[in-house]
Legacy VTK file of the C-alpha trace (Angstrom):
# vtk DataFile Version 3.0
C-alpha trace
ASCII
DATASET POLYDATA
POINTS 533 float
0.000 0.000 0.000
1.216 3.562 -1.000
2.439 6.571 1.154
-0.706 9.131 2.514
-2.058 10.786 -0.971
-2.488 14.686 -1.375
-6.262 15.100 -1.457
-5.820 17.786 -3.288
-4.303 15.753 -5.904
-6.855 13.437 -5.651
-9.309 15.219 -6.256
-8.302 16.854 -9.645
-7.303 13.311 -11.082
-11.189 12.151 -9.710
-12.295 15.550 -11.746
-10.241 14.642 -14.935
-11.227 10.790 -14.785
-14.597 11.762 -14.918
-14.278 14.805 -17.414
-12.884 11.844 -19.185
-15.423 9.492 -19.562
-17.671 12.422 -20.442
-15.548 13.313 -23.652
-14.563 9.883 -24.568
-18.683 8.735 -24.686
-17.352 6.143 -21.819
-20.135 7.471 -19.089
-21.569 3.882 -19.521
-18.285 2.191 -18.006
-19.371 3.882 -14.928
-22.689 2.524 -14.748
-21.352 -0.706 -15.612
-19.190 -0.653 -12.476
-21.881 0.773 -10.445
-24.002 -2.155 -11.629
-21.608 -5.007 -10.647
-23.577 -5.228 -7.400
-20.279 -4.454 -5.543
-20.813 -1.330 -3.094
-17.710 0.860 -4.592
-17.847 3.870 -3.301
-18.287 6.886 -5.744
-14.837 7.981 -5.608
-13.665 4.158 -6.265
-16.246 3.672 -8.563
-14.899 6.399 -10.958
-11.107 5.332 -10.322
-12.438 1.320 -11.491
-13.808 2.596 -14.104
-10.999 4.740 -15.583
-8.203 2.268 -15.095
-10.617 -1.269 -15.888
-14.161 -0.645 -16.302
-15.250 -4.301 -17.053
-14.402 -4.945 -13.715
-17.040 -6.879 -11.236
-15.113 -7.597 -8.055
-12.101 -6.636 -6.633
-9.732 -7.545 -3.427
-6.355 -6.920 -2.908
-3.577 -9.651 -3.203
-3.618 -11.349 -0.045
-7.666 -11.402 -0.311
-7.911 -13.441 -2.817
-5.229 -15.568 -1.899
-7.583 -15.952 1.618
-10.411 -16.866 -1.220
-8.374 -19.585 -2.967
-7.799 -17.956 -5.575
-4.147 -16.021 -7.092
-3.064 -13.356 -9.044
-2.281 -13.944 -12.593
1.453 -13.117 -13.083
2.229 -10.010 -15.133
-1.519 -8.298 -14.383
-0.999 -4.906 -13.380
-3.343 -3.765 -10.066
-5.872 -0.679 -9.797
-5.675 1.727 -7.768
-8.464 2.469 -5.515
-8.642 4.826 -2.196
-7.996 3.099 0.839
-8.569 5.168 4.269
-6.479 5.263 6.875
-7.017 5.560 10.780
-5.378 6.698 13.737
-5.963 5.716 17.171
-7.309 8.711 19.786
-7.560 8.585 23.331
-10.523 10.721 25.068
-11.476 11.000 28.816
-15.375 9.217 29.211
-17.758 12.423 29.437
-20.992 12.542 31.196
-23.644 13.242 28.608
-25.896 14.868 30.857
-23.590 16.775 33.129
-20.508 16.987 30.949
-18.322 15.819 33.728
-15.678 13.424 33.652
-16.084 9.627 34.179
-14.272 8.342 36.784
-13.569 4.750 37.917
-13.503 3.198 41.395
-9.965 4.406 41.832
-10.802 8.174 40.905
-9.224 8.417 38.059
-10.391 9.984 34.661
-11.747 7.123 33.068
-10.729 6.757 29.101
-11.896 4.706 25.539
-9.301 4.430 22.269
-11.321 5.244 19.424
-10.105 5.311 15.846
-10.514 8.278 13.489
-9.936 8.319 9.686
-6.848 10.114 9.117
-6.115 10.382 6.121
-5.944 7.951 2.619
-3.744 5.919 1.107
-4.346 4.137 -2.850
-4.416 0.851 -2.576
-3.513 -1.914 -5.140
-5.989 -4.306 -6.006
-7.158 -6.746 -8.835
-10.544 -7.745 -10.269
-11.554 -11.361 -10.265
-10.836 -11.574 -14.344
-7.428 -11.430 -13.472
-6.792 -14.516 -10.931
-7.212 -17.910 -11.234
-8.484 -20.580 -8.605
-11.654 -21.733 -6.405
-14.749 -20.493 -8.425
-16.466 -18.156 -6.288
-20.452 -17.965 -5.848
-21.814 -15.230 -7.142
-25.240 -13.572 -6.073
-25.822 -11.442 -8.812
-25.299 -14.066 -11.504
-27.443 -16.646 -9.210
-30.494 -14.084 -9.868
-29.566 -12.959 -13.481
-30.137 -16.653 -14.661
-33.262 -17.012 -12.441
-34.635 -14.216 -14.432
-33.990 -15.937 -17.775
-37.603 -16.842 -16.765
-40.072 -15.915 -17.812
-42.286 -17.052 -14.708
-39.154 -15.914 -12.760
-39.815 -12.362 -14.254
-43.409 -12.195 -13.476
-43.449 -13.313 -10.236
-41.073 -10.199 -9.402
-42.502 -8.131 -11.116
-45.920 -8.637 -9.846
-44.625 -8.960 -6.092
-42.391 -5.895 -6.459
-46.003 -3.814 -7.745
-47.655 -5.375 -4.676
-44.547 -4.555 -2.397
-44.725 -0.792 -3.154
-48.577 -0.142 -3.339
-48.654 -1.819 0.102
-46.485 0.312 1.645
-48.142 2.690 4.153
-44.537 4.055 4.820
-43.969 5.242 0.708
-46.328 7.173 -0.847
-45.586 5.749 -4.297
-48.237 3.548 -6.183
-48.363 1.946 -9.481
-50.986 1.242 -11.498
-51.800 -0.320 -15.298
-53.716 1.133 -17.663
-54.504 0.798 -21.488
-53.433 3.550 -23.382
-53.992 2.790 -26.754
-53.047 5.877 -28.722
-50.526 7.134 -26.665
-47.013 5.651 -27.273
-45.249 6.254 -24.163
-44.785 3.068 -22.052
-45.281 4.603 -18.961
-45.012 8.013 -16.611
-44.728 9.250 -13.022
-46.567 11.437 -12.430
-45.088 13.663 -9.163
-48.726 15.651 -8.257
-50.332 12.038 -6.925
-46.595 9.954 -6.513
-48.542 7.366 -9.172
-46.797 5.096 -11.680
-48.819 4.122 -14.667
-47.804 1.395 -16.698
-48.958 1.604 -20.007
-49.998 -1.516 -21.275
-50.957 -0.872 -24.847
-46.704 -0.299 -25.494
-45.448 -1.934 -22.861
-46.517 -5.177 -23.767
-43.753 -7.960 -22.898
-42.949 -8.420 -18.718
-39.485 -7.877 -19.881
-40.721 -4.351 -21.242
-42.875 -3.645 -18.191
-39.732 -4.492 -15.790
-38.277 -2.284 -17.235
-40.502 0.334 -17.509
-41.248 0.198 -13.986
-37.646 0.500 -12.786
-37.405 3.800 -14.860
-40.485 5.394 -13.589
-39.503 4.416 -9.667
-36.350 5.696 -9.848
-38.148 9.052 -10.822
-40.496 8.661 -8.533
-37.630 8.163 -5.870
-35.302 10.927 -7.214
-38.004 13.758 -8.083
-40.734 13.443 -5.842
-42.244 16.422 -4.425
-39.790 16.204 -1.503
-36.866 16.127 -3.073
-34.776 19.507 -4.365
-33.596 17.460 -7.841
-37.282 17.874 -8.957
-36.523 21.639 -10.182
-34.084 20.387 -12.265
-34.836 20.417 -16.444
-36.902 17.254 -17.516
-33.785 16.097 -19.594
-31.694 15.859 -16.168
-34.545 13.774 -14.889
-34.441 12.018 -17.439
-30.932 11.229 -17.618
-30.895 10.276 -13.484
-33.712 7.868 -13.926
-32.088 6.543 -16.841
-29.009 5.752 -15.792
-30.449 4.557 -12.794
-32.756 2.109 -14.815
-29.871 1.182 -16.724
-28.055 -0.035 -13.407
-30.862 -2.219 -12.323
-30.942 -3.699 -15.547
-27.930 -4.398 -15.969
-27.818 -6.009 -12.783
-30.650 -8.340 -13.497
-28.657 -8.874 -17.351
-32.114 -7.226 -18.563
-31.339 -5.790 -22.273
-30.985 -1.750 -21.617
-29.553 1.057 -23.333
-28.617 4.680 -22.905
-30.879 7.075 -24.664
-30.158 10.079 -22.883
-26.710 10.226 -24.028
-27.304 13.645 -25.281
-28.080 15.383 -21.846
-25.731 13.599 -20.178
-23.111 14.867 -22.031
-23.892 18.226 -21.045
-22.865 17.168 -17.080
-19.022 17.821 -18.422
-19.872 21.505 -18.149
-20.703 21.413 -14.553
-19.157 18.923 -12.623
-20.090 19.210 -9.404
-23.602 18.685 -10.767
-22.443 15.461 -12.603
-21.139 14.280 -9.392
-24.111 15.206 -7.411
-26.178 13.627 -10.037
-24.580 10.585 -10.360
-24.252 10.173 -6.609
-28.287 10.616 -6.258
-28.252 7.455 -9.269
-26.114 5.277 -7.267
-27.696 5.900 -3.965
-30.975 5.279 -5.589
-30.579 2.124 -7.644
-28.465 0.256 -4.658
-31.954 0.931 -3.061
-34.014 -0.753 -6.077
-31.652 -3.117 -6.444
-31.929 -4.015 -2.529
-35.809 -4.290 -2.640
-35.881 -6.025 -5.730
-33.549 -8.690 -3.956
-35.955 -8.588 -0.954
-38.647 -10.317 -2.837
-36.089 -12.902 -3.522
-35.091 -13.905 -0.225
-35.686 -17.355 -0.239
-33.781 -17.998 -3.475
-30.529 -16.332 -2.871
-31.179 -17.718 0.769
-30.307 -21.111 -0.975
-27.396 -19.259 -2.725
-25.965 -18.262 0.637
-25.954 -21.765 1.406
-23.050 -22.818 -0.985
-20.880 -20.362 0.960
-19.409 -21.266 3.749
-19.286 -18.587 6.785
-18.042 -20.630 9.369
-14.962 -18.215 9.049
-16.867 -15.383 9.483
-19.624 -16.784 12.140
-16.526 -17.766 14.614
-15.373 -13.890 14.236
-18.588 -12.587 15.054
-19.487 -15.030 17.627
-16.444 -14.049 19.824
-16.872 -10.229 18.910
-20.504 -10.315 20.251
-19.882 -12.689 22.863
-22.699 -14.730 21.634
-23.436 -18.281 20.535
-25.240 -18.168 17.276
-27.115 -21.331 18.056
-29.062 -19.714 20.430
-30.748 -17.830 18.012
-29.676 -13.767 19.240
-31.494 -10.849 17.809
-28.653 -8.131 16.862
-29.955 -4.110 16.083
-27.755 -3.177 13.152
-26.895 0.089 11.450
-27.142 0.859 7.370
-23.590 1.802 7.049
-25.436 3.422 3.305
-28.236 5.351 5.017
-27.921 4.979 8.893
-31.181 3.123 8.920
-31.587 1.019 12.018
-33.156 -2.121 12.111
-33.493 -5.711 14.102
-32.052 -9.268 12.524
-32.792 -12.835 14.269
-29.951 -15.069 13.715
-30.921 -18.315 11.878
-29.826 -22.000 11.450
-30.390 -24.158 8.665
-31.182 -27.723 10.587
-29.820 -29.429 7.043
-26.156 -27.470 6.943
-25.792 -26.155 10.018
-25.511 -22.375 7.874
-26.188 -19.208 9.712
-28.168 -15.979 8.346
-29.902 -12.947 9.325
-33.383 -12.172 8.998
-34.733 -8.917 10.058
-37.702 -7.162 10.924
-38.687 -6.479 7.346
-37.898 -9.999 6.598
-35.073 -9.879 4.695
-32.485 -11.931 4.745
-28.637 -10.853 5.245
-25.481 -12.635 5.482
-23.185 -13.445 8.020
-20.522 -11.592 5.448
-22.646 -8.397 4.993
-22.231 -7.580 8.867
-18.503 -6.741 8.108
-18.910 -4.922 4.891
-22.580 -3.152 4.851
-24.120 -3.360 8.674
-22.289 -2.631 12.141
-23.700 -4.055 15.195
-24.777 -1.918 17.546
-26.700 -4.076 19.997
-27.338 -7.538 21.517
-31.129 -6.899 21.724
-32.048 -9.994 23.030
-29.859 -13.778 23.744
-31.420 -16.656 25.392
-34.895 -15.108 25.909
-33.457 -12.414 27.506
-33.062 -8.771 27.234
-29.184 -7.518 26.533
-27.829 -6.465 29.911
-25.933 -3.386 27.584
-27.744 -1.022 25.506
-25.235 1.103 23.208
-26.767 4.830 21.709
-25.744 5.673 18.484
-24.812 9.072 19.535
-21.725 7.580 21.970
-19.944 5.823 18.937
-21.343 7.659 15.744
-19.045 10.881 15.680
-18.292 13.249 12.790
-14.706 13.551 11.411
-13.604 16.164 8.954
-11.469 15.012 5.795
-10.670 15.886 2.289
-11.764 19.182 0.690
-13.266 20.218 3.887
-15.787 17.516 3.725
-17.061 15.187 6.951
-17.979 12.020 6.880
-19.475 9.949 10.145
-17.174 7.374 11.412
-17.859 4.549 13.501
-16.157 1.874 16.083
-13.421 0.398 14.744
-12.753 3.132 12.048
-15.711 1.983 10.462
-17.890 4.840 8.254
-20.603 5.502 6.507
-20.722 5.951 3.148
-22.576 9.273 3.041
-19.857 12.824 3.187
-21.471 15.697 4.280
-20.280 19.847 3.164
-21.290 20.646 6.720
-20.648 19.420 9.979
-23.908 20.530 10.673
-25.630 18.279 8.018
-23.581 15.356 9.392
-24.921 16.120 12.855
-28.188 15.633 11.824
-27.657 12.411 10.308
-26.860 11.083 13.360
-29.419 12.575 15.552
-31.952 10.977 12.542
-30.453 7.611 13.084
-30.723 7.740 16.367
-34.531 8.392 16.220
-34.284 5.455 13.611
-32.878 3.302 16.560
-35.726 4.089 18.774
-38.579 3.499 16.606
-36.730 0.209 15.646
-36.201 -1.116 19.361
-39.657 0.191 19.948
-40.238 -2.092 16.720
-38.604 -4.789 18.383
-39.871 -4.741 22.339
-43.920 -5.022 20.401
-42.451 -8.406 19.044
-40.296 -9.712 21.520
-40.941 -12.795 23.598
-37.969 -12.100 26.039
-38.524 -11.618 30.021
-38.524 -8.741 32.016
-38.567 -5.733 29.210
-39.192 -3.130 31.178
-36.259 -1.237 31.937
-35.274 -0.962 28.193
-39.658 0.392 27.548
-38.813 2.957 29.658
-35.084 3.788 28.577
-36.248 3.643 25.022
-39.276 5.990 25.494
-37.312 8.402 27.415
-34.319 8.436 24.426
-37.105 9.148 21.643
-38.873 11.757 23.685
-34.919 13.460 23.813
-34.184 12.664 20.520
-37.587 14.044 18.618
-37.289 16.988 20.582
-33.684 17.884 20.044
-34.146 16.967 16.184
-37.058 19.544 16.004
-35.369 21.823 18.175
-37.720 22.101 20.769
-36.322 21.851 24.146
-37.751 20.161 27.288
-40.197 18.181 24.974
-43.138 16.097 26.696
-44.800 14.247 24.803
-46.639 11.017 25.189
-44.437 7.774 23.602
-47.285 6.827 20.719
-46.915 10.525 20.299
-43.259 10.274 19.725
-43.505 6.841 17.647
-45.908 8.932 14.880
-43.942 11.792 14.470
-40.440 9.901 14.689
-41.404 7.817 11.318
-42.441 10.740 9.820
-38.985 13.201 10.403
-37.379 9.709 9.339
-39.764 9.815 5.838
-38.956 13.770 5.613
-35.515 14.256 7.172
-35.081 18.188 5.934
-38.399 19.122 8.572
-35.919 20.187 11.216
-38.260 22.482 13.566
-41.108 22.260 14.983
-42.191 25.061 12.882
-41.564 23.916 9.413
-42.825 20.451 10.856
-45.946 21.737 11.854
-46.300 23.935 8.671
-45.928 20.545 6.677
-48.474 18.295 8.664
-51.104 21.596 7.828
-50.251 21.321 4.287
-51.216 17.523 4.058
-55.226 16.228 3.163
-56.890 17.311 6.701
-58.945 13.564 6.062
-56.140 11.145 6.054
-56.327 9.086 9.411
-52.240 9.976 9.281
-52.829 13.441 8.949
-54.697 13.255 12.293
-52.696 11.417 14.158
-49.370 13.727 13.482
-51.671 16.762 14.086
-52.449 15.399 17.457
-48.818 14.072 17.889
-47.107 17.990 17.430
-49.406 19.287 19.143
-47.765 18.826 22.865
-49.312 21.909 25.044
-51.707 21.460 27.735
-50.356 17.625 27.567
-47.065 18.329 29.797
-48.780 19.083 33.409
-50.922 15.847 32.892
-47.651 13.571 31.891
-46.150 15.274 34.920
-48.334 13.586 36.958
LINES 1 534
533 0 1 2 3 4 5 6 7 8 9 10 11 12 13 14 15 16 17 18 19 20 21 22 23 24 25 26 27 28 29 30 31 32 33 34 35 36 37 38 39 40 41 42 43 44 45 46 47 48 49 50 51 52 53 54 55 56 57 58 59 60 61 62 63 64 65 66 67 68 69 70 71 72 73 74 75 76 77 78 79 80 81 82 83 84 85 86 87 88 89 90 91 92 93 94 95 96 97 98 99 100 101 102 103 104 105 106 107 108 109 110 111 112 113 114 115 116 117 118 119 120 121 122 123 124 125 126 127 128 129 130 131 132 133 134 135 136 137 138 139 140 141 142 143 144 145 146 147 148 149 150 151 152 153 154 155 156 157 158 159 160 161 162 163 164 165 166 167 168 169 170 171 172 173 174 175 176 177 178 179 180 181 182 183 184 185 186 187 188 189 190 191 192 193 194 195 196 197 198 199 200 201 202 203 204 205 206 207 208 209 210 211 212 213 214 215 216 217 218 219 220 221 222 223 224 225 226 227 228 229 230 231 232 233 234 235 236 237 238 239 240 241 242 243 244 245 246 247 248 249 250 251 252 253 254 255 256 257 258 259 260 261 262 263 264 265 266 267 268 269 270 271 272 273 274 275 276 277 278 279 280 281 282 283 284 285 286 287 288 289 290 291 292 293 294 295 296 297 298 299 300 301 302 303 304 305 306 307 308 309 310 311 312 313 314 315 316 317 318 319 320 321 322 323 324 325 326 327 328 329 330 331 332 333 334 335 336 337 338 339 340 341 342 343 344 345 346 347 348 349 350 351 352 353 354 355 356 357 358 359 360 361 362 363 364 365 366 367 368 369 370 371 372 373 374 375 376 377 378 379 380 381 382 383 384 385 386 387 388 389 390 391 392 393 394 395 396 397 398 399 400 401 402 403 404 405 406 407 408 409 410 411 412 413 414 415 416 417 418 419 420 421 422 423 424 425 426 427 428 429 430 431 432 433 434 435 436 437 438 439 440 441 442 443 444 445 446 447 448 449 450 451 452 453 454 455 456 457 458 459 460 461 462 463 464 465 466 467 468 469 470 471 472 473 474 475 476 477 478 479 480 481 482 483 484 485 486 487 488 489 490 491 492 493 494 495 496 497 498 499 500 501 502 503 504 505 506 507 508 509 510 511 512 513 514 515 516 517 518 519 520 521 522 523 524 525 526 527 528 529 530 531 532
């Protein structure tokens, strides 16, 4: 691995690389990377790309070595950016008080924690260029299941159910016959509704696709979200590229026809990059819940790997026996979404997976590389005796450009980089209300003994947490108060008062059952002297 790098540096070769692509018509090589199902960061994803963009996995030498597999001689690597870390120590500060921790000696009691501090390129090498144990892969597990026609229906008509169902999304999709029209299908951002015309879009292969390009707009422009005053051709070039992603995932036939816009992103590249990082974000998500309504299948996938490797690491890490069946809370390391995952044994192989609240499955591999454990909710029918809070081991830490990014235990981050320190901030303070809605999730569900000290811990924390997002200090408010409008600053993270929170619940239909309940939820006065009591 190479000496520290000169960000500065960097970030002019990043610039040119992707000024680059632009000029050459390459653009699609960084889609193509993007759709590998690998998740390369941006930054890495344009360095792939310029130096091998038919890449579709990489690991550095010794990796693959670990994999069975070795390096071909004579290949020459790619350079990707590696971070670096640096360990700090830091006296134990009351959160409430701000005073020192002591321990039962008096002295100043202190934690190591480990900060990025810089980065470093790193050589690596794509699968095409080693030789050895074939390796299982996911993505080409589901392309050939799709060869299917049957396959292809089923997904497409559970993945229609899946979002129309959801009371969470306002998105809904619909078919209709449009028989003189020749588009095959439009969001339309007044209502959130997909239609799928069926008069064009004939084949499921066609309406799959169709689908895909329409949600991403729907999940890129919606009325919520600043990229909607952008021109119609840079929608249309974000869903498009997008759709292409997913697509190509799922080795659907797709094409670029929106070349011509795109091209214009060379004039303005900080829009390009902002752009492009809105695609990526946006079809890991479709590609995620797409995979969702898959589980079983590429739960028999999972079972040709073997994790015992990586189930003995994170048995002694959590200090848990898997084959008592734990329940872990996780954090997204790609949004800081929290959620709850049962541990799971296969009685014919003795495998272990994850299957979480929204019944999902996960692998014992993905804990290392997408999730970070936060807590052992529940082991043995009982609650955890230690309850972590995001906020003591989520901190922000400046790096290049002036950037921040959110770092975790054990130099961990996530994959989000903030302008502001500020905007950082309040991605922590949202995932923290996203860890009390999810162990409120969990406590409604569990079977485990003697929950009440972690009820009334957790309904204390959101009461804080809601109040300090919102900005409105010494907040009372009852908990189901505090559930409602948690999930929706979670569904509308840039509501950041209580004023422009309560402006936007007034602005919703005054008959929706939801628009009640939040209107009863903000409204906390002459509630505080009766919760007193």
């Amino acid at each position: 691995m190479s000496s520290k790098v000169d960000l500065t540096a960097v970030s002019k070769r990043l610039e040119q690389n992707l000024e680059d692509l632009f000029k050459n018509d390459r653009f699609q090589d960084l889609l193509n990377v993007m759709a590998s199902g690998h998740h390369y960061s941006f930054h890495n994803s344009l360095l792939i790309a310029s130096q091998k963009p038919e890449a579709t996995m990489i690991r550095g030498f010794k990796q693959w070595q670990e994999l069975g597999r070795q390096v071909n001689k004579g290949e020459k690597s790619i350079e990707i950016l590696v971070p670096t870390f640096q360990k700090e120590i830091e006296q134990k500060v009351d959160a409430k008080t701000g005073d020192i921790l002591k321990d039962e000696h008096g002295d100043a009691q202190i934690e190591v924690k480990e900060t990025i501090s810089g980065y470093v390129f790193g050589k690596v090498f794509d699968v095409s260029q080693t030789s050895g144990r074939e390796l299982p892969n996911v993505r080409d597990f589901v392309q050939n299941d799709l060869q299917s026609e049957e396959s292809l229906s089923e997904l497409y008509e559970r993945f229609v159910e899946q979002v129309n169902t959801d009371q969470v999304n306002p998105l809904s999709i619909i078919e209709k016959n449009h028989e003189n029209e020749s588009y095959g299908g439009f969001y339309e951002r007044k209502t959130d509704k997909i239609v799928i015309n069926i008069a064009v879009s004939q084949t499921m292969d066609a309406k799959f696709r169709v689908v895909i390009h329409e949600y991403a707009h729907g999940l890129l422009h919606n009325k919520s979200n600043d990229m909607h005053q952008f021109p119609q051709g840079h929608k249309e070039a974000q869903a498009e590229s997008a759709a292409y992603i997913v697509s190509k995932y799922y080795g659907l036939d797709t094409n670029l026809t929106s070349t011509g816009y795109i091209a214009t992103w060379a004039q303005d590249l900080n829009l390009a990059k902002q752009a492009i990082r809105e695609v990526q974000q946006v079809s890991s998500q479709m590609i995620e819940q797409i995979n969702s309504l898959q589980s079983e299948k590429i739960k028999e996938f999972y079972k040709s790997i073997d994790p015992s490797k990586v189930k003995s690491e994170l048995e002694e890490k959590l200090n848990v026996n898997f084959k008592d069946t734990p329940t872990l809370q996780l954090v997204d390391l790609k949004n800081g979404l929290v959620l709850f995952a049962k541990v799971e044994e296969s009685t014919r192989d003795n495998h272990f997976i994850l299957r979480t609240n929204t019944n999902r499955l996960v692998p014992l591999s993905d804990l290392e590389s997408r999730y970070h454990v936060i807590n052992v909710l529940e082991n043995k029918n009982e609650i955890g005796k230690e309850f972590k809070k995001v906020e003591d081991f989520m901190k922000i830490t400046k790096i290049e450009d002036g950037k921040y990014v959110v770092t975790l235990e054990g130099g961990k981050t996530t994959e989000r980089t903030f302008m502001k320190k500020l905007e950082g901030q309040k991605f922590v303070q949202k995932t923290a209300i996203a860890q009390s809605l999810n162990t409120d999730r969990f406590l409604s569900v569990t079977n485990a003994k003697e929950t009440g000290y972690l009820h009334q811990k957790n309904e204390k924390l959101l009461n804080e947490r809601v109040g300090r997002y919102v900005k409105e200090k010494n907040r009372k408010a009852d908990h189901q108060h505090n559930v409602t409008l948690g999930w929706h600053l979670i569904k509308n993270p840039l509501l950041q008062s209580k004023e422009s929170l309560e402006k936007n619940i007034n602005s919703l239909n005054p008959h929706n059952s939801q628009t009640k309940d939040l209107k009863e939820a903000v409204s906390t006065k002459g509630k505080e002297k009766e919760l007193e009591k």
